[in-house]
py3Dmol code that shows the C-alpha trace and the ligand (Angstrom):
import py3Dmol

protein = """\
ATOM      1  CA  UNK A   1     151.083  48.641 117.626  1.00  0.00           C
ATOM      2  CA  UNK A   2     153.306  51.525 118.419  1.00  0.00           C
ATOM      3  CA  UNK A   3     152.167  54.749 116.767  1.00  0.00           C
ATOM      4  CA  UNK A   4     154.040  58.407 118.056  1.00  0.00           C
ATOM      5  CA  UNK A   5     154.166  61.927 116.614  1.00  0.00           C
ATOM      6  CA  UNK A   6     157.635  63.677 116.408  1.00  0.00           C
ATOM      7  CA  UNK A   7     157.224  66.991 117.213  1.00  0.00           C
ATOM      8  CA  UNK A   8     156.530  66.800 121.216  1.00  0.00           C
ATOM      9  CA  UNK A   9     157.879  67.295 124.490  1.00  0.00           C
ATOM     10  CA  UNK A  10     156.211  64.713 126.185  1.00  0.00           C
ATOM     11  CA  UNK A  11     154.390  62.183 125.534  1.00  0.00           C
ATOM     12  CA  UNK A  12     151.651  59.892 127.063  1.00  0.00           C
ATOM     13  CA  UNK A  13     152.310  56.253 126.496  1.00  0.00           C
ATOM     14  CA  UNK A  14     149.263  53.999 127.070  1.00  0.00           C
ATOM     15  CA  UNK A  15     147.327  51.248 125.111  1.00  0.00           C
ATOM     16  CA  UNK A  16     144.407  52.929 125.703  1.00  0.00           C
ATOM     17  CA  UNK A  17     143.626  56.180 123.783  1.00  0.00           C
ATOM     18  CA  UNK A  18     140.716  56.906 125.897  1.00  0.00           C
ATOM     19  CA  UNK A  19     142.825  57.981 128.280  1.00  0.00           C
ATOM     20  CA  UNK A  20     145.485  59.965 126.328  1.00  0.00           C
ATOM     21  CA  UNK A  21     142.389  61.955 124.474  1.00  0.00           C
ATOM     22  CA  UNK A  22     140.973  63.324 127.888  1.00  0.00           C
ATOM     23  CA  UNK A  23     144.818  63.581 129.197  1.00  0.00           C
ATOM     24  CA  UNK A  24     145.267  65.780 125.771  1.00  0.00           C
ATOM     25  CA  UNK A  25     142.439  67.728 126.517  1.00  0.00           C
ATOM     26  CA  UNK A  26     143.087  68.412 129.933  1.00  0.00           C
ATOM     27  CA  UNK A  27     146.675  69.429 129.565  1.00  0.00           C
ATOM     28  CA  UNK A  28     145.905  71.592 126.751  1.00  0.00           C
ATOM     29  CA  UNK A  29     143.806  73.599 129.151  1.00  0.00           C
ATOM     30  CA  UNK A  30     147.265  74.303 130.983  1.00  0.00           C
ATOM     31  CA  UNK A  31     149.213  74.775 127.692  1.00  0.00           C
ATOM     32  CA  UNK A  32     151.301  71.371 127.913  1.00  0.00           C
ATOM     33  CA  UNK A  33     150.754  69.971 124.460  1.00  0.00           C
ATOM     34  CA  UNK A  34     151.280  66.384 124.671  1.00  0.00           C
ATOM     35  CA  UNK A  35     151.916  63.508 121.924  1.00  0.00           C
ATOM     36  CA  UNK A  36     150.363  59.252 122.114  1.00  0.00           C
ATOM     37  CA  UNK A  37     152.595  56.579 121.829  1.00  0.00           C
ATOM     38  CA  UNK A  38     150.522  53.546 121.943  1.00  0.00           C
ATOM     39  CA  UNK A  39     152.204  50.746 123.284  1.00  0.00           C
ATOM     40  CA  UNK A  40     151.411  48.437 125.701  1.00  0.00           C
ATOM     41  CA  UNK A  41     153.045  48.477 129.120  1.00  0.00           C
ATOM     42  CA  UNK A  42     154.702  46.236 131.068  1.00  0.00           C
ATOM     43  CA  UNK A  43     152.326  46.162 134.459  1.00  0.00           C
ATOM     44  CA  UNK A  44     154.305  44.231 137.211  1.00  0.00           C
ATOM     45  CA  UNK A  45     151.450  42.690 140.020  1.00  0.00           C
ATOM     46  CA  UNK A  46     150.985  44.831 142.749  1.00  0.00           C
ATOM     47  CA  UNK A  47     149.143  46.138 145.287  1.00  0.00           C
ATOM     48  CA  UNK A  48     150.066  49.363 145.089  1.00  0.00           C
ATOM     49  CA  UNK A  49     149.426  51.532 142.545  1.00  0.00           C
ATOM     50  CA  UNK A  50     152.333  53.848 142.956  1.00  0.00           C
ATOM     51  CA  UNK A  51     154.548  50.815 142.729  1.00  0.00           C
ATOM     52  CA  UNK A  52     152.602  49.802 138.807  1.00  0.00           C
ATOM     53  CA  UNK A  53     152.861  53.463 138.006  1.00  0.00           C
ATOM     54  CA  UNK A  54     156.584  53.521 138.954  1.00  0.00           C
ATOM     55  CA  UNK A  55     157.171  50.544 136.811  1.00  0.00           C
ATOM     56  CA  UNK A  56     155.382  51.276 133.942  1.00  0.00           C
ATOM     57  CA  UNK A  57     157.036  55.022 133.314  1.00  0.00           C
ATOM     58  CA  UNK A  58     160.294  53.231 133.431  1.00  0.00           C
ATOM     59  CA  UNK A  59     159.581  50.992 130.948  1.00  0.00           C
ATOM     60  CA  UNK A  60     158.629  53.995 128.875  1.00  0.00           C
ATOM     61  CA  UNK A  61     160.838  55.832 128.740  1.00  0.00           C
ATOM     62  CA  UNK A  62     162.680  52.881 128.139  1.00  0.00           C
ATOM     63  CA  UNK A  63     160.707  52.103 124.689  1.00  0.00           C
ATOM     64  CA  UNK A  64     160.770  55.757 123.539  1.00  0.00           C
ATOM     65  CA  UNK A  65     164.268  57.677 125.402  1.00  0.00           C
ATOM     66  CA  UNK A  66     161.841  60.802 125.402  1.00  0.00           C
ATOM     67  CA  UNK A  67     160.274  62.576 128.121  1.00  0.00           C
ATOM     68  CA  UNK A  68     157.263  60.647 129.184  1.00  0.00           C
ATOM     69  CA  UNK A  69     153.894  60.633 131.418  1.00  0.00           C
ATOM     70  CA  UNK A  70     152.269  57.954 131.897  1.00  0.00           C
ATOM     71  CA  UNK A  71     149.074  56.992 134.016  1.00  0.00           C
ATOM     72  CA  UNK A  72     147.422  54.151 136.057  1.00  0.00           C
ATOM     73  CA  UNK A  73     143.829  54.502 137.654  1.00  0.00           C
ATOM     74  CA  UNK A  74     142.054  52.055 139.797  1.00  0.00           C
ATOM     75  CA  UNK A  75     138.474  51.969 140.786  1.00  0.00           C
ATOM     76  CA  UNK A  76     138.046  51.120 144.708  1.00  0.00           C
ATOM     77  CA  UNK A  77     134.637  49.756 145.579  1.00  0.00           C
ATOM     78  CA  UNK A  78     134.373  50.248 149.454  1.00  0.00           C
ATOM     79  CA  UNK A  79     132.560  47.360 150.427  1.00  0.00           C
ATOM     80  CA  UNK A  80     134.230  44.634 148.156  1.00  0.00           C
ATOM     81  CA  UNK A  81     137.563  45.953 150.559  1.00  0.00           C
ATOM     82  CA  UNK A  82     138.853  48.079 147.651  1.00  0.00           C
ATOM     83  CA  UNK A  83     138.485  45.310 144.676  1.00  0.00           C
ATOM     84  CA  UNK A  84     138.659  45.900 142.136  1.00  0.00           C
ATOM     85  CA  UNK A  85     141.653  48.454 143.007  1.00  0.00           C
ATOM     86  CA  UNK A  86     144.943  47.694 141.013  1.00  0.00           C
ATOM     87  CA  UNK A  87     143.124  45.040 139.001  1.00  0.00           C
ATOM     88  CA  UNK A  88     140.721  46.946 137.403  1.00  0.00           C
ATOM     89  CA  UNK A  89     141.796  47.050 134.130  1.00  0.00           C
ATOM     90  CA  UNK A  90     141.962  42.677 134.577  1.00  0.00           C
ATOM     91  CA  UNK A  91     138.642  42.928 135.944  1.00  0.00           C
ATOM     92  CA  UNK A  92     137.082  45.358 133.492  1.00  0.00           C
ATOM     93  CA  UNK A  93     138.418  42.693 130.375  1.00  0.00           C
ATOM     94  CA  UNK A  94     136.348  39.994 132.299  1.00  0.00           C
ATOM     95  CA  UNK A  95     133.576  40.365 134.532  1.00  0.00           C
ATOM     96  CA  UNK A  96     133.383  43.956 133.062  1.00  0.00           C
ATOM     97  CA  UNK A  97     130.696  46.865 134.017  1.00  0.00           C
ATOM     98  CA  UNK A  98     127.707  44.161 134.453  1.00  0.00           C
ATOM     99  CA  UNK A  99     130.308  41.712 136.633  1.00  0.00           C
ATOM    100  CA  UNK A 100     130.396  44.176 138.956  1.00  0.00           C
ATOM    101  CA  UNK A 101     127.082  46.016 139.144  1.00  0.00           C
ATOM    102  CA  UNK A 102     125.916  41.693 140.203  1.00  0.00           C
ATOM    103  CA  UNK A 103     128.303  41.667 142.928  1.00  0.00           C
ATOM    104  CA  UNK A 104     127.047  44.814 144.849  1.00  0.00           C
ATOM    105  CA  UNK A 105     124.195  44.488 147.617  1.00  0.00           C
ATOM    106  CA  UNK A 106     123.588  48.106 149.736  1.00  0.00           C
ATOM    107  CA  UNK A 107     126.598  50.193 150.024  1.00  0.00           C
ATOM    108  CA  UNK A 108     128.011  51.465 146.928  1.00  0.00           C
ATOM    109  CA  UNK A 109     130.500  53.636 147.903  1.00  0.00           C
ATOM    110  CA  UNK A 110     133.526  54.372 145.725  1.00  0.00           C
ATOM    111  CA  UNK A 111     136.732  55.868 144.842  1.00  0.00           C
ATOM    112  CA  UNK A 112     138.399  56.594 141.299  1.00  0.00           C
ATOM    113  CA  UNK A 113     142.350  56.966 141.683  1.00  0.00           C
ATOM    114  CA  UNK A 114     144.752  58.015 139.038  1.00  0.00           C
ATOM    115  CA  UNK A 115     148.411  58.405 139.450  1.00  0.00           C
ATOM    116  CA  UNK A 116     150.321  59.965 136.951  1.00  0.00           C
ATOM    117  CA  UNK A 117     153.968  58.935 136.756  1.00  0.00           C
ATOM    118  CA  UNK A 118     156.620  61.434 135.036  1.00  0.00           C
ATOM    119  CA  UNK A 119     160.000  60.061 133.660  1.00  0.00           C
ATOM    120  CA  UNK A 120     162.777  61.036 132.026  1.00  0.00           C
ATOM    121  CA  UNK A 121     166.810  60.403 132.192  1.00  0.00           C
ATOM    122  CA  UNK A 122     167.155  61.645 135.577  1.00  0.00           C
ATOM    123  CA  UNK A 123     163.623  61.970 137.030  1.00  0.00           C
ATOM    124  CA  UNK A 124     160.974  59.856 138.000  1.00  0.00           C
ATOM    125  CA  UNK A 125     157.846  61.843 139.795  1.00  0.00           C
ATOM    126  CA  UNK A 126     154.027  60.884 140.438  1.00  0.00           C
ATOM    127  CA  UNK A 127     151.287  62.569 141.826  1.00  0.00           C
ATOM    128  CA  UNK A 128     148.317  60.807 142.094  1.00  0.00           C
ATOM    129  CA  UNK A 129     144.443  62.492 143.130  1.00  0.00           C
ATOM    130  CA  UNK A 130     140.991  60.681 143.220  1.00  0.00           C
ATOM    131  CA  UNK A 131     137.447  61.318 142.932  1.00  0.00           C
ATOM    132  CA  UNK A 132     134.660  59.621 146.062  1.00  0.00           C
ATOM    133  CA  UNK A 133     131.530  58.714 144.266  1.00  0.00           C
ATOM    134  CA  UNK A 134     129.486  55.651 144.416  1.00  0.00           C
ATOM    135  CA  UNK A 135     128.686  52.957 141.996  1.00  0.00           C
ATOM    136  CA  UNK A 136     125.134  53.602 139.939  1.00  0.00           C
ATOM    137  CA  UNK A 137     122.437  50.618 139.983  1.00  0.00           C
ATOM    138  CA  UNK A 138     122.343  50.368 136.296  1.00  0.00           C
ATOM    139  CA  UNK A 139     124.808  51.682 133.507  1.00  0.00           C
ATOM    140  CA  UNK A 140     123.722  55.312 132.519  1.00  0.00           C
ATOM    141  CA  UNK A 141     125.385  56.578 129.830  1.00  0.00           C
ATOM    142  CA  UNK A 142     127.299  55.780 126.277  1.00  0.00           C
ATOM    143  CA  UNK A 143     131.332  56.339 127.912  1.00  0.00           C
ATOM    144  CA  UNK A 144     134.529  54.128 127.790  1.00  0.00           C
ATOM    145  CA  UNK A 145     136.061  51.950 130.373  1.00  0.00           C
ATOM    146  CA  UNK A 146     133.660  52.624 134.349  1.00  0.00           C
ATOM    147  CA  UNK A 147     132.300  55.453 133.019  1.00  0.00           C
ATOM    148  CA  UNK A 148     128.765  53.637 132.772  1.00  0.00           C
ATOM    149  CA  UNK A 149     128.531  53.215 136.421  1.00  0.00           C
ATOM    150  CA  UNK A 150     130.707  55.442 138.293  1.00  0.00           C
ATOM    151  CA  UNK A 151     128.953  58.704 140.018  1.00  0.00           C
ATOM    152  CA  UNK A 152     131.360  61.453 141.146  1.00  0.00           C
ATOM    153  CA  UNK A 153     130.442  62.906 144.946  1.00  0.00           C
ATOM    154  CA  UNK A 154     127.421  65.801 144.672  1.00  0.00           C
ATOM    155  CA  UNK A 155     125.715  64.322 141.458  1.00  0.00           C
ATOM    156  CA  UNK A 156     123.004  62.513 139.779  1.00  0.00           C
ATOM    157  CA  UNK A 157     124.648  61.138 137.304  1.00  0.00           C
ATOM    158  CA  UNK A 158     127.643  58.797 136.221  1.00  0.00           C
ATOM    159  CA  UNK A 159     130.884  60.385 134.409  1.00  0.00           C
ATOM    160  CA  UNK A 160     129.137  58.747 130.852  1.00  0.00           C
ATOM    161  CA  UNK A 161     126.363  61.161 131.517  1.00  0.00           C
ATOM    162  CA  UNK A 162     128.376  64.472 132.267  1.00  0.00           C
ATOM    163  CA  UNK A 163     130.155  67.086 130.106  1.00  0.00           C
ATOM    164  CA  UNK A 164     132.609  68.110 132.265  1.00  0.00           C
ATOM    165  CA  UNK A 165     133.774  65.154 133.265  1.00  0.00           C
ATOM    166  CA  UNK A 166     137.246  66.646 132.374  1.00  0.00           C
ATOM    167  CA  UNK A 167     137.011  69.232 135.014  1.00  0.00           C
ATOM    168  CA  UNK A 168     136.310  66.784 138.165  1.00  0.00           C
ATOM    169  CA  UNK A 169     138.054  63.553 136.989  1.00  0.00           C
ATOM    170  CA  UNK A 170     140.869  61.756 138.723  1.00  0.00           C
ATOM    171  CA  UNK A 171     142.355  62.006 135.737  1.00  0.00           C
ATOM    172  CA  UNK A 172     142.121  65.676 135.822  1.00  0.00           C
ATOM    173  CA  UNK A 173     143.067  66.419 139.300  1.00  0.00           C
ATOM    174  CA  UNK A 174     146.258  64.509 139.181  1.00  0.00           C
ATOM    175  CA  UNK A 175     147.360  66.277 136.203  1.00  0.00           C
ATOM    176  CA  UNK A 176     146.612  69.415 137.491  1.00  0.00           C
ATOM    177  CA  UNK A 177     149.121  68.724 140.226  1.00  0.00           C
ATOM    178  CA  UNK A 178     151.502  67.302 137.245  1.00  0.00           C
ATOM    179  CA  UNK A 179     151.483  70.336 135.523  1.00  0.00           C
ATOM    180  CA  UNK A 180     151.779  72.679 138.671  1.00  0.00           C
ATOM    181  CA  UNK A 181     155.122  70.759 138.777  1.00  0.00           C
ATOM    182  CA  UNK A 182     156.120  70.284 135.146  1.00  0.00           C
ATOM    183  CA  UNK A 183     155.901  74.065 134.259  1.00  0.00           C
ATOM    184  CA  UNK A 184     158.223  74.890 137.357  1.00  0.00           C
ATOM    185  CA  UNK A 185     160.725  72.978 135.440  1.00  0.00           C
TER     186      UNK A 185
END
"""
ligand_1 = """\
31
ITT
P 147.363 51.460 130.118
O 147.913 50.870 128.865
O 147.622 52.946 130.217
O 147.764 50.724 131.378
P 144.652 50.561 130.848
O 143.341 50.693 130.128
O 145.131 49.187 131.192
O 145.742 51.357 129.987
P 144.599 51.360 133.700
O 145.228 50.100 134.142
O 145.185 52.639 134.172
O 144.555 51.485 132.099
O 143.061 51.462 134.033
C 142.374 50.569 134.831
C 140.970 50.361 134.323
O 140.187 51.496 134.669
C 140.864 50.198 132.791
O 139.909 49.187 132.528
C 140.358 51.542 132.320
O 139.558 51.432 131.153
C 139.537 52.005 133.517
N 139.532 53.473 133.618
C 140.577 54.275 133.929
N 140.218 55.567 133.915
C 138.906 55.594 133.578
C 137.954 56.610 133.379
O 138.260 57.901 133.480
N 136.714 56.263 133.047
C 136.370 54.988 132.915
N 137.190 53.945 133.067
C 138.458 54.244 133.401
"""
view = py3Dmol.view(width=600, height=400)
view.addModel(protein, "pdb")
view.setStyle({"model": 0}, {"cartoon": {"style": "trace"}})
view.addModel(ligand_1, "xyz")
view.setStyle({"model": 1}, {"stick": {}})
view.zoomTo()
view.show()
């Protein structure tokens, strides 16, 4: 399902409109409006995330020949060596929040990466930010996606429980960095 609305400048393609809503939000704080296509992207096997990000911008721009951001996160759990890093949108779809929660023992450190990939006819651009936090015992919290069980460094409680998730997020910080660049344009 492809779904876009004419009158923007850029837009966010993604099959996930999680993402784009909080994206929206966030770059609406630094007066960027920004428009959803929905469409699923073509995500080559990797493991780097730059490399995915890369791919996936090219691709849309490819669908859409219009300006176009686009983002991939992963969620790095220290002591499973990073897993389940640039899978985690494979591993969320099957062993999911509770899949993981069974596989940790003591340390529960983690990381939350985004990269945010920028493409158009002559420019391709990422910048990319994350958040250290650790992974809660239980799932706390009514959110989308990790939200359930991911804790952001200095608090109590996961980004499902928080209301200003938007201002300490991956997703944030690596569009702050986008839009630092974008509006020097
Ligand atoms: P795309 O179409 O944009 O690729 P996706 O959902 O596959 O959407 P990613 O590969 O970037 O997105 O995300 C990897 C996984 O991490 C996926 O399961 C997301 O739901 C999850 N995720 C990403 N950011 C998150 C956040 O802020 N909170 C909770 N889960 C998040």
């Amino acid at each position: 399902m492809e779904d876009m609305q004419q009158s923007h400048d850029l837009f966010f393609v993604s099959s996930n409109s999680h993402k784009y809503q909080e994206a929206k939000i966030i770059l609406d704080s630094f007066g960027i409006k920004l428009g959803f296509f929905k469409s699923n992207l073509e995500e080559i096997q990797s493991n780097s995330l730059d490399d995915i990000a890369s791919k996936k911008a090219q691709d849309a721009f490819f669908k859409l020949k219009k300006p176009v951001i686009i983002e991939d996160d992963g969620l790095f759990i220290n002591s499973l060596g990073g897993f389940p890093g640039p899978y985690s949108s494979y591993v969320f779809k099957t062993i999911g929040n509770k899949g993981i929660l069974n596989l940790l023992k003591n340390s529960r450190k983690a990381k939350f990466v985004s990269i945010i990939t920028y493409c158009d006819k002559k420019t391709l651009q990422s910048f990319n930010a994350k958040v250290d936090g650790m992974i809660s015992k239980f799932q706390k919290g009514k959110g989308w996606g990790y939200d359930p069980i991911f804790i952001p460094k200095n608090s109590k409680n996961t980004f499902a429980e928080l209301n200003n998730k938007n201002e300490l997020s991956h997703r944030f910080k690596a569009l702050k960095k986008f839009s630092n660049w974008y509006l020097k344009q």
